[in-house]
Every structure is written in structure tokens, then in C-alpha cells.
Phi, psi and omega in degrees: 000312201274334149349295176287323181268331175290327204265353121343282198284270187309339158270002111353294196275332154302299190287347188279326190304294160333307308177290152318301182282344159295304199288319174296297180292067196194253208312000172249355169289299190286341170291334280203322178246317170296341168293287207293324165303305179307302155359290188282299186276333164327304189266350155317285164286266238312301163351307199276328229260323187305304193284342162306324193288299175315291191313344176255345154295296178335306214186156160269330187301273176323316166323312203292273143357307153309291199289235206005327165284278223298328176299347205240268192315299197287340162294311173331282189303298183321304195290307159353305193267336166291316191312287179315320183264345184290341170285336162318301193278358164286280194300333171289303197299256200017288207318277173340326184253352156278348174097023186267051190300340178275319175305329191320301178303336186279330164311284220309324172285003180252338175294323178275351181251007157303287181293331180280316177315305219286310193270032170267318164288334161327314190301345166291356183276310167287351188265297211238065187293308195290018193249311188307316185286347185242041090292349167256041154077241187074164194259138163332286214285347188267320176272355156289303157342285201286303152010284169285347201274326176332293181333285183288340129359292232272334211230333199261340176289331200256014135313336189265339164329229191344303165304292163247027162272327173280357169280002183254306169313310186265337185265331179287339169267354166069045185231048187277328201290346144309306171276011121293301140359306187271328189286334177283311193270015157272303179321315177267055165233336185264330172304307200274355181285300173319320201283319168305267186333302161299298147001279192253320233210356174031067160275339171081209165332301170285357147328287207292329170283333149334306189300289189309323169315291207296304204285333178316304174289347163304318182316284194335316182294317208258015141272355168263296176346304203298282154011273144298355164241040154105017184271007143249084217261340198274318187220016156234134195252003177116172177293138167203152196303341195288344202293311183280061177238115144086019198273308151019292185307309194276358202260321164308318186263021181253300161338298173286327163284326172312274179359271175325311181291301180344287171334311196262348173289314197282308181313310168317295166317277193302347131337338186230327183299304193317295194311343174282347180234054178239155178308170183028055191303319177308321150276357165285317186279276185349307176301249202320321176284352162305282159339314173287330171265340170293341186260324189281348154296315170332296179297000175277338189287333175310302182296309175311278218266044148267295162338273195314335138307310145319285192313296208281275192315308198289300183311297182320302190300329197278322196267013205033050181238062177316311159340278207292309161355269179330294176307321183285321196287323167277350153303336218241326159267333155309309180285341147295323169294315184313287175299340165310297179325320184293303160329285166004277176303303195280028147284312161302342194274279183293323187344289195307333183292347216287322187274011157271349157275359165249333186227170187232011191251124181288342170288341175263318172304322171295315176326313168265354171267358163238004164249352171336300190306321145269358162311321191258358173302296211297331177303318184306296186318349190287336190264012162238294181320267164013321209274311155339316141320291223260337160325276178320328181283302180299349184225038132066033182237056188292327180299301180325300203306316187320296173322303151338279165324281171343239250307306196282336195263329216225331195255347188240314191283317202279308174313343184280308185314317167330276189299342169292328190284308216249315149260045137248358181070005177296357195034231189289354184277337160338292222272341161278346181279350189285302190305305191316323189287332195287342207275289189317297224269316155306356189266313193288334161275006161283348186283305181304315200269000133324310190270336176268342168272170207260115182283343220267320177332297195284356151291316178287296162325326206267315174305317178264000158305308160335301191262004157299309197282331222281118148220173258264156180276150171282000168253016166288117171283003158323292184233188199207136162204138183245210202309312197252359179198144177258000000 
């Protein structure tokens, strides 16, 4: 008897052990991709956050203006191209947990003429920002503004065409930490470059845009440096000819990821467009776009484990271990939520100070002080939904997720959002509890579908997806491709 009970009790203490040792290696695979992740987009928007901040000393008028391009035009162009590019972060992860490592460099250039095409059509939302804004109603003096700073817009957008298919590309193979590397020193390259430029040399506006073009494309260069000069030696084979092959496949499932993401990007935008036709529009879109760049700096740590979930979920599936999935995913919203839970607190903490680090107008600053309380809802929320996402990306289920987005974001937040703000008079505070119900009702349902799906399928989708696209290395002697043809 007491035999059967020691031996009870030690296998108890095995499996807690066991149990331990699992949640540690899972959190050093995914830190392993969410750090260097986090980094990188932390220090990325902050960039943008930077110029804002300058941009906002200038003038309220320009503040205005300034928030009006980026919440609205570049999100727009951005989430397309984050969508479009996250089929990168599919097909790279697969590859990568199938050993199909020479595919990779061949996604990542079909990614890139995917993306550089979509956001070449793209380009009248910035050439012609002031006519689209004093067509979305907009104030004269606010679309003029928002009008010129679109223009210089135009060289920091098509950084992202390149910045984030190789940041997708080097994180599925868990080679991100260069580009942490290069984002921190851009960011502290960028500070005292606004500071010159704005400042010292007083450009004012095209200053602050100077600053951001340059450190952007810093990145950009120095992932190609990395790239091309042998440090993925496994999986980039040179430029080749394979890229316009096969684009069709890539150009649909880029399509469905554009979608999905765009939707939820956009939602914000028409969110700060409501807010542009409230009494005192220059401080309703200021406040909330202050408030919109404090959560969406949040949401890049959000993004590092939305990427690592992609990364994680891609792998797994791509090796057939429906098992380690399941297991990673609940890891992987545990450590996310905790952090969210920290934000939080220090939101509820800080709220009132906060809008003094962007603006010197105390109505924008109260403004953004009185929106603090949801502000830290949605940040709690950054730390589930994201993880989620990024599931759904790694298991190639972007159309669904898309349908998601519509229904909760467009059919459910923005009308509440509406009727709180505009007939119930809640104003801009109406329109974020609207965006919090679209969030919550997209949260909960990325959850069912988490939990109902069947993983050992999706190890069989991710498999014949592989072997469909796949082809053969210049070391298959079957066939021979070389620098320039595949």
C-alpha cells in the first residue's frame, strides 16, 4: 500500500517536473522569436510616435494633419501590406519546419513583387491625400495640412514592401535579431535626426519627415546587407527567375491575409474619420490619435508574439506535431495576457500625464486623460486577440479570420461606436467603447475557433500546401537551379 502511494506521489512529481520542463522550453522557442520581434516593432513605431511627438510642438494644426495621414491613409496602405505580407509568414514558417529551406528565399521575392505592384496601385491615396480628405468631409484647413505631409509619406511607405517580408522571412527561421538590432539604432539615430532637422535647422514638418524617411530605409539596407551577404546561407540561393512561377497561389493567399489584417487596421481609421466631424475636430482627432499611437505602441510587443505564434503554429504544422501546436498556443496566451495585465496597471497608473508628452494644447492633453480608462481596457485586450491572429496565420486561415474582422469590426464596433458618440453624445469616448465591443466580440470568436479546430487537418493542409508549391534545390540532382533560374 504505502509502496503504491510513494509510487503515486513520484510520478506525480514527474509529470509536475515533466510539465515545467515543457512550459520552459515552449517559452524559449517563443521568446526566442518574440523578443527580437517585439524590439524591432517597439522600436519601429516608436520611430513614428517620435515624429509625432516633434509634429506636435510645431503646430495643433499640423498635429492634426499629421495624425489624419497616419491613422487613416498609412494605416490603410500599412494593414494591406502587413495582410499581403503575413502569407510570407505562412509559407516561410511551413517551409522551414519541413526543411524545404531553399524555398523560403523563393516566397520571400514573390512577396516582394506581390507588394511592391499592390502598393504602386495604392499610391493615389497619398498624391492626391488632400482631395480624399476634403472628400471625406474633413475641415479645408485640416486637409490641406494632412494633404502635404501625405506627400512625404510616399518614400516611408514603400520601406515597408522590403521591412516586412524580411522581417518575416529572418523570423521564421528565428534569425529576427538583426533586425532588432538595426531598429534600435535606428530609433536612437532618429531622435537627435528629428531633433537636428526639426529644431536646429527649423523644416519644421518636411524636417520631421526627412528624419523618419532615413532611419526607415536604414533598416531596410541593412537587411539586405545581412541577407545577401551570406548570413542565411540555407535559405536564400541568390535572385532567381522561380519567383514569377507560381505567383497566382501566392498572390490569393496574400490576398486573404491583406484582407483579414487591413479590416482590423482600417477599423481604427474609420474611427478617427468619425472623430474628424465632432465639434472641435482638431482636438477630437488629436486626443484619439494620441490614444491610438499609445496602444498601437503597445500592440508591436503584441505583434512580437502574434509573429511567434505564426512562427511557432507554421513550424509545428509544417513538422506534423498537431500535439506541440495545441501546447504552444496555450503558452503562448498565458505570457501574453500577463503582459498585457502589466500595461494595464501602468495605464491606470499614468493616464493623466500622458498627453503631455505629445502635445503643450491642455485640451488635447485633457482629452487624452479622459480617455486613459479605455485606453487600458483595449491594451488588456492586446494580449489575447493578437496571439490569436497569429494562430490563425500559421494555420493558413486568414479568409475565415477576415469574415471575423467584417462582422465584429464593421457590423458590430463602428455602428455602436456611432450611435454612442453621435446619439448619445458620448463623443470620441461613444467611439472607443464601440471599437472595445468589436474587439471583445472578435476576441471571443477567435477563441471558439481556436478551440474547434481539428489540428491533425491543418498538419494535412499545411502538407499538401508544401508539396504542391515545392521545388527541387540546385543540390536535388534531378534538377539543377542556379543563381538566376530556377
Amino acid at each position: 500500500m504505502e509502496r503504491g502511494i510513494e509510487r503515486l506521489l513520484t510520478s506525480g512529481e514527474e509529470e509536475v517536473g515533466d510539465l515545467k520542463q515543457r512550459v520552459f522550453d515552449e517559452s524559449k522557442k517563443i521568446w526566442n522569436v518574440a523578443l527580437p520581434g517585439i524590439l524591432a516593432r517597439v522600436a519601429s513605431f516608436g520611430s513614428i510616435v517620435v515624429t509625432q511627438s516633434f509634429i506636435g510642438h510645431i503646430s495643433e494644426l499640423d498635429l492634426a494633419g499629421y495624425a489624419l495621414v497616419q491613422t487613416l491613409s498609412v494605416r490603410f496602405v500599412n494593414g494591406i501590406l502587413i495582410g499581403m505580407s503575413s502569407a510570407t509568414e505562412t509559407l516561410c514558417g511551413q517551409a522551414y519546419g519541413a526543411g524545404q529551406y531553399h524555398m523560403m528565399g523563393i516566397y520571400l521575392q514573390r512577396s516582394w513583387i506581390v507588394d511592391f505592384l499592390t502598393l504602386t496601385v495604392l499610391l493615389p491615396v497619398f498624391i492626391f491625400g488632400a482631395q480624399l480628405y476634403r472628400l471625406l468631409g474633413q475641415r479645408e484647413d485640416i486637409a490641406q495640412s494632412a494633404g502635404y505631409t501625405s506627400l512625404w509619406f510616399i518614400p516611408f511607405v514603400y520601406s515597408f514592401v522590403f521591412s516586412l517580408t524580411n522581417q518575416m522571412y529572418l523570423q521564421a527561421q528565428q534569425k529576427n535579431m538583426i533586425i532588432a538590432w538595426l531598429s534600435i539604432v535606428q530609433f536612437i539615430m532618429h531622435i537627435p535626426l528629428s531633433w537636428l532637422l526639426v529644431m536646429k535647422l527649423d523644416l519644421e514638418v518636411a524636417g520631421a519627415m526627412i528624419a523618419l524617411c532615413t532611419s526607415s530605409w536604414f533598416v531596410v539596407l541593412g537587411e539586405f546587407v545581412y541577407i545577401f551577404g551570406g548570413w542565411c546561407p540555407d535559405t536564400w540561393k541568390g535572385l532567381t527567375t522561380a519567383a514569377f512561377r507560381d505567383l497566382w497561389p501566392v498572390v490569393k493567399l496574400s490576398v486573404a491575409s491583406g484582407v483579414m489584417i487591413c479590416l482590423e487596421w482600417w477599423y481604427n481609421a474609420v474611427l478617427v474619420l468619425l472623430a474628424g466631424y465632432m465639434k472641435n475636430a482638431e482636438v477630437a482627432i488629436s486626443a484619439f490619435s494620441i490614444c491610438l499611437n499609445i496602444n498601437g505602441w503597445e500592440f508591436m510587443i503584441s505583434l512580437g508574439f502574434l509573429g511567434a505564434a505564426c512562427v511557432r503554429v507554421a513550424n509545428e504544422l509544417g513538422r506534423g506535431n498537431a500535439k506541440a501546436v495545441k501546447f504552444s498556443i496555450k503558452v503562448l496566451l498565458t505570457t501574453s495576457v500577463a503582459i498585457g495585465v502589466f500595461f494595464w496597471i501602468l495605464i491606470l497608473i499614468f493616464g493623466n500625464e500622458i498627453g503631455f508628452l505629445f502635445t503643450d494644447v491642455k485640451a488635447v492633453a485633457d482629452g487624452v486623460s479622459s480617455l486613459s480608462m479605455l485606453l487600458g481596457i483595449s491594451i488588456l485586450l492586446n494580449g489575447i486577440y493578437p496571439v490569436l491572429s497569429g494562430v490563425a496565420i500559421g494555420a493558413g486561415q486568414q479568409s475565415t479570420v477576415a469574415i471575423i474582422n467584417l462582422v465584429c469590426y464593421y457590423l458590430i464596433g463602428i455602428p455602436i461606436g456611432a450611435l454612442l458618440g453621435y446619439v448619445a453624445h458620448l463623443q470620441v469616448m461613444g467611439i472607443w467603447i464601440g471599437m472595445i465591443c468589436g474587439v471583445v466580440t472578435q476576441t471571443l470568436a477567435l477563441c471558439f475557433i481556436a478551440w474547434r479546430t481539428n489540428w491533425d487537418k491543418e498538419v494535412e493542409k499545411a502538407s499538401e500546401r508544401l508539396r504542391r508549391w515545392y521545388l527541387k534545390s540546385s543540390d536535388e540532382p534531378s534538377q539543377t537551379i542556379g543563381q538566376t533560374q530556377a
